[in-house]
C-alpha positions in Angstrom: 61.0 58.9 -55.8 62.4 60.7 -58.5 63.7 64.9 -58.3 60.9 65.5 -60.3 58.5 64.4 -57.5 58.9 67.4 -55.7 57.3 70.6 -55.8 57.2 74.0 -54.4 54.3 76.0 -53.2 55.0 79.9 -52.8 52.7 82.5 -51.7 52.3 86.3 -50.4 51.4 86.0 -46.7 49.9 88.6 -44.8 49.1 87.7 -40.8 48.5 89.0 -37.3 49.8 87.1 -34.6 50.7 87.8 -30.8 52.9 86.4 -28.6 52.7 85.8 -24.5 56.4 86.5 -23.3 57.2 86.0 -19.9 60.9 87.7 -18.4 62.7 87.6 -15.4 65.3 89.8 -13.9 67.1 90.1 -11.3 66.2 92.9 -8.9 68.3 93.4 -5.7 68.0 90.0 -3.6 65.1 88.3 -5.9 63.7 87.4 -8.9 61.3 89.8 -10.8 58.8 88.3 -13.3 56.7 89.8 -16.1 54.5 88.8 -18.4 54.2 90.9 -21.8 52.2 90.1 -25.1 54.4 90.8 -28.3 52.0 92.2 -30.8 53.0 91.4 -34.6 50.5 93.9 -36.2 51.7 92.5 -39.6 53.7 90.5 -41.3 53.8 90.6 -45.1 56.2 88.2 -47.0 56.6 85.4 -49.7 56.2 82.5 -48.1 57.9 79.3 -50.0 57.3 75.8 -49.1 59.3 72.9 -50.6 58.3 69.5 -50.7 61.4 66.8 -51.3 59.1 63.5 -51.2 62.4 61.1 -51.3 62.9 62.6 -47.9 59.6 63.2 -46.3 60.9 66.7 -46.0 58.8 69.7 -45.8 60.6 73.1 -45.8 59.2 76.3 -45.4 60.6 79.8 -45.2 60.1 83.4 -46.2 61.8 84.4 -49.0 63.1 88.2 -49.7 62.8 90.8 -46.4 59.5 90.3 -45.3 57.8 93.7 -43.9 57.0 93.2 -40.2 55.4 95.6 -37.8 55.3 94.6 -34.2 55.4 96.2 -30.7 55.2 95.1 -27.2 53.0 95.9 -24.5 52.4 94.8 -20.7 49.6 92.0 -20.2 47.0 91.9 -18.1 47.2 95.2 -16.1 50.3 95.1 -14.8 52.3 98.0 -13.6 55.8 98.5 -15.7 57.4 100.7 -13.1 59.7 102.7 -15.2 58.7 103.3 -18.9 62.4 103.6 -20.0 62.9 99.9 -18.8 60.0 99.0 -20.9 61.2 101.0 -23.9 64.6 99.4 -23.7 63.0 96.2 -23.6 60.7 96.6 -26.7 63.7 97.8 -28.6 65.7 95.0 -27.6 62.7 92.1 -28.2 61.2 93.3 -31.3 64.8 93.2 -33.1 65.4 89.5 -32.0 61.6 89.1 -32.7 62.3 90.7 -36.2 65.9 89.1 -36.8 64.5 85.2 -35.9 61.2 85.4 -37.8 63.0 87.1 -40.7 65.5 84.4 -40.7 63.4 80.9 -39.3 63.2 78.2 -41.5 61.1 75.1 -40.7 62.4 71.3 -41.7 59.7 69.5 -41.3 59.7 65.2 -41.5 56.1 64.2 -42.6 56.7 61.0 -42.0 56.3 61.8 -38.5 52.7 63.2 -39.1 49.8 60.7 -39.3 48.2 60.8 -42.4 50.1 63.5 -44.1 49.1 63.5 -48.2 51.9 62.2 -50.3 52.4 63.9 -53.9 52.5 61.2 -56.4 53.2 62.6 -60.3 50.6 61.0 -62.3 49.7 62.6 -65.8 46.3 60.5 -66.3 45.9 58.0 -63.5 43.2 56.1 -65.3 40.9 55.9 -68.4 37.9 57.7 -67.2 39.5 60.9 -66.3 41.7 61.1 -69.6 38.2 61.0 -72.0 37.1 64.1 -69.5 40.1 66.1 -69.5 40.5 65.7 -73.7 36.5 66.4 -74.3 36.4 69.7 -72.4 36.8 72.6 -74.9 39.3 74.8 -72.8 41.8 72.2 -73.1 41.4 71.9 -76.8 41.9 75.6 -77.3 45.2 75.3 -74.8 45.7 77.0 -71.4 43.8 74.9 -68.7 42.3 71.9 -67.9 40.1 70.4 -65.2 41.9 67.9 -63.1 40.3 65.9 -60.3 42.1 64.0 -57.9 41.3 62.4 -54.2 42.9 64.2 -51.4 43.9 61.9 -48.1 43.8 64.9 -45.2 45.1 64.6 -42.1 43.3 62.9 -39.6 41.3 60.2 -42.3 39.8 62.9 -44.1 38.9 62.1 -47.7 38.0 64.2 -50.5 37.5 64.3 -54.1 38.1 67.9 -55.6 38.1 69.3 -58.7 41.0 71.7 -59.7 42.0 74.2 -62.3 45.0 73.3 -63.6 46.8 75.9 -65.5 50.7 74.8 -67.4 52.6 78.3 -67.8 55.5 78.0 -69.8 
């Protein structure tokens, strides 16, 4: 596998998620646990994904200073107690929430995933598909040309799809 195998996908992401966190504290002689959903209202960031094939090596993280909106709540219908410890909490989880999901990066081996496609450069794989790329008329007039290609998904999954391809220089 050559440098030039591998690619990078970026994108603007914009998400909702929530998350079930569960804290314990000390309180006199026991133990006290609570359960609280963390509430990430939105997320917007550049997500980039690079794929280095000689490694089987998927990395993804957000590029920049991705904006995040987030606050914390008590789940179910739990009783907080005192609102200042639950302010003091939020303050204190959403800037770790913040700081960690600002900073994460994910190193992924796809080898390790059944089935996971494998990008494989090839400029015209085979006779057919070169006489159909160089008789359509946008690729004549420059720009774009149609490019179809079987897709292995995970799990067995095969696929043949047509794609626009477009070469920006």
């Amino acid at each position: 596998s050559l440098p030039s195998d591998n690619m990078t996908v970026s994108s603007d992401l914009s998400t909702t998620i929530f998350f079930l966190l569960r804290t314990s504290r000390p309180v006199r002689d026991s133990l006290v646990s609570m359960d609280y959903v963390l509430n990430i209202d939105r997320i917007r960031a550049r997500l980039s994904i690079t794929f280095i094939t000689a490694e089987h090596l998927m990395i993804a993280k957000f590029e920049g200073w991705p904006d995040i909106k987030m606050r914390l709540s008590p789940a179910g219908s739990q009783s907080t107690g005192h609102s200042k410890d639950l302010d003091s909490l939020s303050d204190i989880v959403e800037d770790v929430a913040t700081q960690a999901i600002r900073g994460v990066q994910l190193d992924i081996r796809t080898n390790t995933i059944k089935n996971f496609p494998v990008f494989k450069r090839t400029v015209f794989p085979n006779n057919t598909q070169k006489q159909t790329v160089l008789s359509n008329s946008s690729f004549g007039r420059g720009g774009s040309r149609p490019h179809s290609a079987e897709i292995n998904g995970i799990g067995n999954n095969t696929q043949t799809r047509q794609m626009e391809v477009k070469v920006v220089k």
